[in-house]
N, C-alpha and C positions, 0 to 999 in steps of 0.2 A: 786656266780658270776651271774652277770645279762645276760638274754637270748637276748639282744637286744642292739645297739650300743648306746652311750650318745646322739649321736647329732643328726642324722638320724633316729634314731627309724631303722638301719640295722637288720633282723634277725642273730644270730649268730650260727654257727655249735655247739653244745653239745658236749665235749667227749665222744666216741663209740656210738653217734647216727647214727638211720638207716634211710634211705634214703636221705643221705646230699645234693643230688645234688639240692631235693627238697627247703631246705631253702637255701641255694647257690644261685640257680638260681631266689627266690624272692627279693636276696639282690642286683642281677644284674638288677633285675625288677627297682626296687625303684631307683638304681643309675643313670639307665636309662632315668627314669623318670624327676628326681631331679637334674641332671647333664646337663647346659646349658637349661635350663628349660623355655619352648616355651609354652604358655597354646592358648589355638583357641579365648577365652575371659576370661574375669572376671567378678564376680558378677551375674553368670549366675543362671537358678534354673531349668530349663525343661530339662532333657536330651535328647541331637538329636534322630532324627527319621530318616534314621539308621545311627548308630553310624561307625564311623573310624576309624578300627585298631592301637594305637600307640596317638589315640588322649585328647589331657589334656584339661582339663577345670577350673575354679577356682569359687568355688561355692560360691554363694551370700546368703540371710537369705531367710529361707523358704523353700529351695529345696525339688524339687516334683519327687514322684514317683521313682526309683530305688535309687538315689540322696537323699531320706529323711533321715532325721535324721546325713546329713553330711555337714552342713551349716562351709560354710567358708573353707572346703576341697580342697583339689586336687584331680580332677576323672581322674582317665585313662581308656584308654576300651584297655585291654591285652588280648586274648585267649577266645573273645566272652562274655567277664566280664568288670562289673565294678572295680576296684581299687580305693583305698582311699588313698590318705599323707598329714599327718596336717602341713602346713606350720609352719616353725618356724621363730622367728624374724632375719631378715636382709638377710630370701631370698631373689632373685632377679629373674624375670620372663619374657619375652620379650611378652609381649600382641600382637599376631596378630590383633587383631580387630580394635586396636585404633592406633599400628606401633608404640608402645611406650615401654620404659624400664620401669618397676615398682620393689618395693621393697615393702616389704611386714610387716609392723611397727604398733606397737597399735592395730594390730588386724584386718589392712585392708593392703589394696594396694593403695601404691601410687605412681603419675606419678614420675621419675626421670627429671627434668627440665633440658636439654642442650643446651638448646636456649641461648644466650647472651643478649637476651632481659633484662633490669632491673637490671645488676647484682650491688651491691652494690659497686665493685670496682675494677679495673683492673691495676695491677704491671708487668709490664714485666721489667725481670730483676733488678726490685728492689720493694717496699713496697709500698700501696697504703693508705691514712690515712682518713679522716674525711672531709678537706677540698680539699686535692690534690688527688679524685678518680680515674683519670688519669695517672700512676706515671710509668718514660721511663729510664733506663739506658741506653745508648748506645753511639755510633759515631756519628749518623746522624740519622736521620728517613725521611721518603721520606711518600712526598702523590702526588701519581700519576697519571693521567687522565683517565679516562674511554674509551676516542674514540674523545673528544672534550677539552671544558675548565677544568678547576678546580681551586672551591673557598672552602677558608677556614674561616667561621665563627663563630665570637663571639658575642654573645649575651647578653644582660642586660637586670635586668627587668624596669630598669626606666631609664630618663637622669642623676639622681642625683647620681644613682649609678656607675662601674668603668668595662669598656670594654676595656683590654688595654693585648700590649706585655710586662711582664717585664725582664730586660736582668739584670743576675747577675753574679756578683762574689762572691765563696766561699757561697753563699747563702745573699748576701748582694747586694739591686737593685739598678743600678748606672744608671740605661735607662729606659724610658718606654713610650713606641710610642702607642696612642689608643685614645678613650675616656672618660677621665678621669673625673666625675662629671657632665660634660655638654654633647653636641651634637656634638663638636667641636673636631677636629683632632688634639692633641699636640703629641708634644714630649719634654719629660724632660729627665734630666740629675741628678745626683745627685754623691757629693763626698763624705758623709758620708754614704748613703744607705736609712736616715732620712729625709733630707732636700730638695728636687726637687727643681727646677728652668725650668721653662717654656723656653726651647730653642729655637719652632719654633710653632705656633699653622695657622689651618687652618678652619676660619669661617664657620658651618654650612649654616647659611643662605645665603649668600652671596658668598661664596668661596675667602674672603679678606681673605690673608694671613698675619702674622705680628712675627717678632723675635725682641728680644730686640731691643730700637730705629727703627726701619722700620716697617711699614705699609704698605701692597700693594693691590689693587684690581681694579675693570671694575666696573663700571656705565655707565647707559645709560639713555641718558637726551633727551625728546622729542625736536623737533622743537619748540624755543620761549618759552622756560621752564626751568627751573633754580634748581638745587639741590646743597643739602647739604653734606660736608664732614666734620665727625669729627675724629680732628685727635688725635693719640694717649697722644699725652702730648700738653701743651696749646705755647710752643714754637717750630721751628723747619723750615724745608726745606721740599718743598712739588714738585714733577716732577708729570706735568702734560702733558697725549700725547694726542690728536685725533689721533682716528685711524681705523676709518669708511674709505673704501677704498674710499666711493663716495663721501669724504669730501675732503678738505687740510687739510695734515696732520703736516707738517713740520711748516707752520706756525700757526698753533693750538696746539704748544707746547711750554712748559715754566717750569721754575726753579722759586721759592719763595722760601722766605724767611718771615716765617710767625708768629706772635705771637695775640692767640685768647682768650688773657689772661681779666683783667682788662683795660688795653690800648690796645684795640687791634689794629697793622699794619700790612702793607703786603707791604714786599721790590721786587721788580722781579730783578732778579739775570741774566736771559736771556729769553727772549722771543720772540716768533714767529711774525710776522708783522700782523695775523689773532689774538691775545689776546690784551687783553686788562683790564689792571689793573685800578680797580675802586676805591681803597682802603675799606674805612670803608662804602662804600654804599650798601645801601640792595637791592639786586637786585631783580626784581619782573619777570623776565621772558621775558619781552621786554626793559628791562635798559640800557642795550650797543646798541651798532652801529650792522646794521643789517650785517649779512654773517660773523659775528667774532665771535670771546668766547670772554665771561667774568668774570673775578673772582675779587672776594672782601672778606673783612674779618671781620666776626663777631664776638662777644663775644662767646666763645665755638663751634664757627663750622667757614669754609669755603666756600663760596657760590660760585657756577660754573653756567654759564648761556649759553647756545646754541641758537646763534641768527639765526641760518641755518634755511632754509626750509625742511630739514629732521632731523632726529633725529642723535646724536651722541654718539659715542661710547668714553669714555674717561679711559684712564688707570693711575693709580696714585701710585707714594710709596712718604711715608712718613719719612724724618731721622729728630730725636727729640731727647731728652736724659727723 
């Protein structure tokens, strides 16, 4: 029978051995020791000047002076003595010096990492995978304010790539509201989970909004200056408003009826006493009559002209098929 524990290296009492208390009382040494085990550092090699009653240390290579020849040890100072215990693997030791948990593996110590910094991936209440490192079972999740706003961001690393919500069923996506390959705000719909259809998209540059058939947006056209609208298909109805407060507005609005096809015309449907339909003439920015708009229609675009002395605010949707 072995004099000594398998895992602890414990002394063991002998049968009718004399003086028990003494190996007894070294096994309570060691458990003491070894039990929630707090060393003052690691890697250390000088031992203090003066030493601590009760105090551990975790020896690094080289150890000097009482400490020699116990490289990679546990010192204790018990009863005006050093003490020695050789770690074994998958001790664990709470490092005062550095306020860290370490585990004791391959022959050294190393930090236990509780940070959530980096972690490879996070499941709550359910599996986190490769792609989805994120992964939530529940009722609802809430993100809640600090003291002010709160925004929730998604990021791409390019325009070509896909920044978007997608809304499913059964694991099959029938919605998906975001940035989808461009810069541009859509929202699609889809009925097999395969096939999207662009429901409602809202221009990056410009903030022109446009859903199947309808196109809508603001331009602003200087004083005596003339710009262009292209519309989404080459036939269709085009509402046009002023709506500069320090214009007329009521009569700087108008309904066409417009094709900027091959033949291109332009019907006016209703319009204000301030418009003024030119047809197929190219406006140059002083063409019309002074203090009124003018529009006319070109091969692939509509020409809007501002005969004001200020500039003008114009708002437009387009219905086309």
């Amino acid at each position: 029978m072995s004099d000594i524990s398998p895992k602890l290296n414990l002394p063991l009492i002998a049968p009718s051995q004399a003086l028990k208390h003494v190996t007894h009382n070294e096994a309570l040494l060691r458990l003491d020791a070894i039990t929630q085990l707090s060393v003052e550092a690691l890697g250390v090699t000088t031992p203090p000047n003066p030493p601590v009653e009760g105090a551990c240390y975790g020896l690094g290579l080289a150890a000097q002076g009482e400490w020699a020849g116990h490289d990679g040890d546990i010192a204790l100072f018990f009863n005006a003595g050093w003490q020695f215990l050789t770690p074994q693997p998958g001790w664990r030791a709470w490092d005062i010096s550095t306020a860290q948990i370490k585990v004791f593996t391959a022959g050294q110590w190393l930090a236990i990492d509780l940070s959530l910094d980096n972690v490879e991936g996070v499941g709550i209440n359910s599996s986190y995978d490769a792609v989805n490192r994120l992964a939530l079972s529940s009722e609802a999740s809430l993100f809640n304010h600090a003291g002010a706003g709160h925004q929730l961001k998604i990021n791409k690393a390019s325009a070509a790539d896909t920044a978007s919500l997608l809304f499913q069923s059964a694991f099959s996506g029938h919605a998906e509201i975001g940035l989808a390959g461009t810069t541009d705000l859509v929202f699609k719909v889809s009925d097999d989970g395969s096939n999207f259809t662009t429901a409602l998209s809202a221009r990056a540059q410009d903030g022109l909004v446009e859903v199947p058939c309808l196109r809508s947006g603001m331009i602003v056209i200087a004083a005596n200056a003339v710009a262009s609208l292209i519309p989404p298909g080459p036939a269709g109805m085009v509402f046009i408003s002023q709506v500069n407060p320090g214009l007329p507005q009521v009569t700087n609005s108008g309904i066409f009826a417009y094709d900027t096809g091959s033949a291109p015309d332009l019907l006016t449907l209703i319009a204000g006493s301030g418009f003024e339909n030119l047809g197929v003439t190219s406006l140059s920015g002083t063409t019309g009559l002074a203090d009124k708009t003018s529009i006319a229609v070109q091969s692939g675009a509509i020409q809007l002209e501002n005969r004001y002395t200020a500039s003008g605010n114009y708002s437009y949707t387009f219905l086309n098929t």
